[in-house]
Steps between C-alpha positions, in 0.01 A plus 500: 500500500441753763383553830555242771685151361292180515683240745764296275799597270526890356777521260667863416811680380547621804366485885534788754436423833364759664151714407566838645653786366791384398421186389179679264758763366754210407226306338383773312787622369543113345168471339605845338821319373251180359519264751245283675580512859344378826507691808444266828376664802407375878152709501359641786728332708806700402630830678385726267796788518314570179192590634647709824765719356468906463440521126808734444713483161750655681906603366640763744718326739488158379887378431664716682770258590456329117494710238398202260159490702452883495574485137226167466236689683537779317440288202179364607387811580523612154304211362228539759244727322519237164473188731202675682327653149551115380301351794215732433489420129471126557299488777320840566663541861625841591781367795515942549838560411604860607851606432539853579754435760560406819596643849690347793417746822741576730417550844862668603726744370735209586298236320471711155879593528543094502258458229672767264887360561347127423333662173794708367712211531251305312530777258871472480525134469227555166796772306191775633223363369236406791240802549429584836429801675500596830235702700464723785187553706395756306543321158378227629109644608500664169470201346306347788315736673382237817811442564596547902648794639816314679590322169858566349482438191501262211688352213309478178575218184280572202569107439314388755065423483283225666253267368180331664666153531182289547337618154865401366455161619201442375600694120776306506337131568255577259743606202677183641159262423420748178752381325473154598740465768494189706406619873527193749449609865484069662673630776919538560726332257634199744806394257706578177664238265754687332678303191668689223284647274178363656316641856257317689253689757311326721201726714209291640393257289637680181775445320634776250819411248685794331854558321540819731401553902516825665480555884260813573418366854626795706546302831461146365802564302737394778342144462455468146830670354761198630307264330610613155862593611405866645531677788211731658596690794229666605276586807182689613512815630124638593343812441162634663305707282184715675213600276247798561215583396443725180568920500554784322720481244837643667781329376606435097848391579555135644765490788676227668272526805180609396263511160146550445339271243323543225183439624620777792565302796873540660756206545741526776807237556863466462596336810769245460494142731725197537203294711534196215170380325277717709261697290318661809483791634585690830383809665831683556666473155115631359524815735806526423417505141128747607762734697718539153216574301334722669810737548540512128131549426299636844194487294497119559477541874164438510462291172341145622714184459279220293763200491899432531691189424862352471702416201789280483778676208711288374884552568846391418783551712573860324155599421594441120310254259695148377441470138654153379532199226580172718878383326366153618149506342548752208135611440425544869453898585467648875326815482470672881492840674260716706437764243180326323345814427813696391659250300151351292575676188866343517404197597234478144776680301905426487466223792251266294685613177803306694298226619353455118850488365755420777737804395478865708552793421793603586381815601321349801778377649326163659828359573492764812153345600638136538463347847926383487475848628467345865 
């Protein structure tokens, strides 16, 4: 059956709460391993850090106090351009990968000189094997012309790309329903019977029974995880993300403050907010967010502003994800983090491989993911 469940009883191999990103990758990656699986979903209702996130598959920097989490986003990174070709075969979606690199702009000679001691001791702590370069001004406007004339510098990652996130939503529910996944969106799951061996999920007025359950709730994970013996530590954090209108094409690398779209308009955000489960906006942190992009780009000074949201990301204590089997409820997988985008091929490759079978490699090194870490 897919689509939308018919009020009653579903029965699968296994549920994943949660229908964003990393819920859709999980589930993916199981119906690739030949299982019938369920994904249960709020709907509308739910935050959505799917939907309001920059887009960026992005490597440089990431782990740079865990080497295990550099070394897993690395790996996803890899697997990116088959997970992305494998969308548009099933479903005709092009999500517009580009993976030529990616740059982090530095506004100070101080701020680059921070950047390139974090990244050589990434380098170090990976035996010498994490490409990164670092640029002056004037490398910097050869590869980007527009950029601004007060601008430091940059450090460059050919690992890093971006995606459009909202056609990978929608590729990714529709491979989901293509291959007859079970898509129930009756609103948040209110309860979990967990017995050995056997899950029960109860969301609205359905009812969904599986061998496995994973948690792919992002924030709802806090709730759900104690109920079959885990622990989900995590909290919101909001980013505001401005939007203007469409222009030239300037800019081929993505960086961690701006990108320009596919379609040509520009994307502006990275502003980081403890305000709880507020998803608004404010008009300080969004000129503080114009002010930065216009110094890297001047070209955008006059460049009209269309629309601008918050995000909520989805953090743990260290920023890290918490991959986990319950000991109490064997069967029972949490599956969190704030790097939906960045992690997707992972998530469809070696963590639904462990999910399908219940051993890891050892090469990912879960064990360092495990919330016992707090």
């Amino acid at each position: 059956m897919s689509a939308a469940a018919k009020p009653g009883s579903v029965k699968a191999e296994v549920t994943v709460i949660g229908g964003g990103l990393v819920g859709l990758a999980v589930a993916r990656g199981l119906q690739d391993q030949g299982l019938n699986v369920a994904v249960v979903d709020e709907g509308d209702i739910a935050l959505r850090a799917s939907r309001g996130n920059f887009g960026l598959v992005w490597v440089q920097g990431k782990g740079d106090t865990c080497p295990e989490y550099a070394r897993l986003s690395r790996l996803s990174a890899t697997l990116w351009q088959d997970f992305a070709n494998g969308l548009a075969e099933h479903t005709g979606i092009d999500v517009q990968l580009s993976q030529i690199g990616g740059l982090y702009i530095c506004l100070t000679e101080q701020e680059l000189e921070q950047r390139r001691i974090m990244l050589e001791a990434m380098r170090d702590a990976q035996q010498g094997d994490y490409p990164f370069e670092v640029l002056d001004h004037d490398a910097l406007k050869a590869k980007v012309p527009e950029i601004g004339p007060t601008v430091a510098g940059a450090t460059h990652s050919p690992m890093d790309g971006h995606v459009n996130p909202l056609l990978l939503m929608r590729a990714m529910v529709q491979r989901f329903t293509d291959r007859n996944g079970q898509l129930i969106t009756t609103g948040p799951v209110t309860k979990i019977e967990s017995n050995p061996g056997r899950f029960v999920v109860h969301s609205g007025d359905q009812v969904i029974e599986s061998s496995r359950v994973v948690l792919a709730a992002g924030l709802g994970n806090r709730e759900l995880a104690p109920q079959v013996g885990l622990s989900a530590p995590v909290s919101p954090n909001r980013g505001q993300v401005l939007i203007a209108e469409r222009v030239k094409h300037f800019l081929d690398y993505p960086t961690g403050h701006v990108r320009q779209t596919g379609e040509g308009t520009i994307q502006c955000g990275d502003s980081k907010e403890d305000v709880g489960l507020d998803t608004g906006t404010t008009t300080d942190v969004m000129a503080t967010i114009a002010h930065r992009a216009i110094t890297m780009f001047p070209l955008l000074a006059k460049v009209r502003l269309i629309r601008s949201w918050g995000a909520l990301r989805v953090m743990t204590p260290d920023g890290y994800p918490i991959y986990q089997q319950s000991e109490q409820y064997p069967g029972a997988f949490l599956v969190t983090c704030h790097s939906g985008v960045t992690l997707a091929a992972a998530h469809a490759g070696p963590i639904a491989e462990w999910i399908a079978s219940g051993v890891a490699d050892p090469s990912l090194s879960l064990e360092t993911f495990h919330a016992d870490r707090f």
